[in-house]
C-alpha positions as CSV (number, residue, x, y, z in Angstrom):
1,X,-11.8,12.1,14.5
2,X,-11.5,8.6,13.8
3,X,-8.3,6.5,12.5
4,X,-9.9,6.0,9.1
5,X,-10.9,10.0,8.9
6,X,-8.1,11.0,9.9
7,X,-6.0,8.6,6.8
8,X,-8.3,9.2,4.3
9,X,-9.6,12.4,4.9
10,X,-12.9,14.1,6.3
11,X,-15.8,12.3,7.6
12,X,-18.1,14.4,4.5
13,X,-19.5,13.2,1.6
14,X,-18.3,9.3,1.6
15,X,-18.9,7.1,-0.9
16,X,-21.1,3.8,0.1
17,X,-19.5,1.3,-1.9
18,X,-16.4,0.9,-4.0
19,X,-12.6,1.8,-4.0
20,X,-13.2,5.2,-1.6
21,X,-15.9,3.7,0.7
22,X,-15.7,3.3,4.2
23,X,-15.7,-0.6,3.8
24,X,-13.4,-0.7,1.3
25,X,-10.7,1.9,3.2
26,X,-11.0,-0.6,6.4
27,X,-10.2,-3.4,4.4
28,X,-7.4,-1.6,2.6
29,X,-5.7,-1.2,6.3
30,X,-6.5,-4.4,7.6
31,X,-4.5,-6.1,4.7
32,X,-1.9,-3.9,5.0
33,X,-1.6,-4.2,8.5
34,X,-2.2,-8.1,8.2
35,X,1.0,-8.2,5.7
36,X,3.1,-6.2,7.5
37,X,2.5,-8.5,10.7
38,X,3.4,-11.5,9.3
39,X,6.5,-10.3,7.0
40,X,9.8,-8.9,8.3
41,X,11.3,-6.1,6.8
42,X,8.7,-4.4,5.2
43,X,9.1,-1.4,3.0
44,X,6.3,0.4,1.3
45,X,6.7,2.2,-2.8
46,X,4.8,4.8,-3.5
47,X,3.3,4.5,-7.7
48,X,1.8,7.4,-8.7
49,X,-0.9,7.7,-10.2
50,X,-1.2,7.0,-14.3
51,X,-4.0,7.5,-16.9
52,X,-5.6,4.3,-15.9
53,X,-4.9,3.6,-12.2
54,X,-4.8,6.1,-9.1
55,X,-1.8,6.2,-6.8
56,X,-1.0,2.9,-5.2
57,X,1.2,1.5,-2.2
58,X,3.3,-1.6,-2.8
59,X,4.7,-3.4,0.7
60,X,7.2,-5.5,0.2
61,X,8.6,-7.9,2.9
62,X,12.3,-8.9,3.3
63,X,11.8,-12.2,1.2
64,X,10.6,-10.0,-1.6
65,X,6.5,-11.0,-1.6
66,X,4.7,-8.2,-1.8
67,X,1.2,-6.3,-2.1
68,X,-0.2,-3.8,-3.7
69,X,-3.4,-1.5,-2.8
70,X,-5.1,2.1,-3.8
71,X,-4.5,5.1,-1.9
72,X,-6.1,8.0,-2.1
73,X,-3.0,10.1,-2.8
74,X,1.1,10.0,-2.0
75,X,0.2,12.1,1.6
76,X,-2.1,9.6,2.5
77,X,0.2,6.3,1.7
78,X,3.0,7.9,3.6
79,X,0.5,8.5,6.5
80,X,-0.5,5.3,6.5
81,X,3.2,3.8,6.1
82,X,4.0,5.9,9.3
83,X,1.1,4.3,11.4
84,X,2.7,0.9,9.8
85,X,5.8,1.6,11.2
86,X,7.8,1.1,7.5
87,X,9.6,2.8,5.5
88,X,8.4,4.4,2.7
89,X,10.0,5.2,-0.7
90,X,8.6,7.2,-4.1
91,X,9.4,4.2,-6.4
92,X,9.9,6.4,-9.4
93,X,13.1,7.6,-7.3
94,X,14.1,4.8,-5.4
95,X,13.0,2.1,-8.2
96,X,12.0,-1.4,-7.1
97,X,13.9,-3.6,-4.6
98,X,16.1,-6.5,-6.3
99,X,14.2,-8.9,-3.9
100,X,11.0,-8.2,-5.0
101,X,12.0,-9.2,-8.9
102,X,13.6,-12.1,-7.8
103,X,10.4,-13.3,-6.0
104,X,8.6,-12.7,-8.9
105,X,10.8,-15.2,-11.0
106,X,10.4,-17.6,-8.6
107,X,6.9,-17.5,-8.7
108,X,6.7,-17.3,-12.3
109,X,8.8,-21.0,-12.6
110,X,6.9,-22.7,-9.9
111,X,3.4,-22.0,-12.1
């Protein structure tokens, strides 16, 4: 079974393009991995999913950037936080770290 199966699910029935294809699940970890090599102190929130978006994984780094993709479901981003090696927290229990608002302010006066 292959990394990507066994993250996302079976091998059956894939999609060939979009947010649930193959391409787009490899680029999904690639980021992910990509941020978390190049930021210290990662942590990933789980969001549920809403009316309008599905369940998504933010990582945020120790200086507070962060990133956010789409995952399948909350088994899946805590799978794929464990193969990232970070901690991973439901947001709607945990909330969102300090660090991360305060990067967004900063970002917001340098525009």
């Amino acid at each position: 079974m292959s990394f990507l199966s066994r993250m996302f699910g079976s091998k059956g029935a894939e999609p060939s393009s979009g947010a649930g294809s193959k391409e787009a699940r490899s680029e999904t970890i690639a980021h992910l991995k990509e941020f978390v090599a190049g930021h210290q102190g990662c942590e990933a929130f789980i969001e549920p999913p809403t009316r309008v978006t599905q369940t998504t994984m933010v990582i945020v780094a120790d200086t507070g950037e962060w990133t956010r993709r789409r995952v399948p479901d909350t088994a899946t981003a805590r799978k794929v936080a464990k193969q990232l090696g970070v901690p991973v927290f439901d947001v709607n229990l945990s909330g969102y770290p300090s660090r991360m608002r305060e990067w967004n302010e900063k970002q917001r006066k340098r525009s």
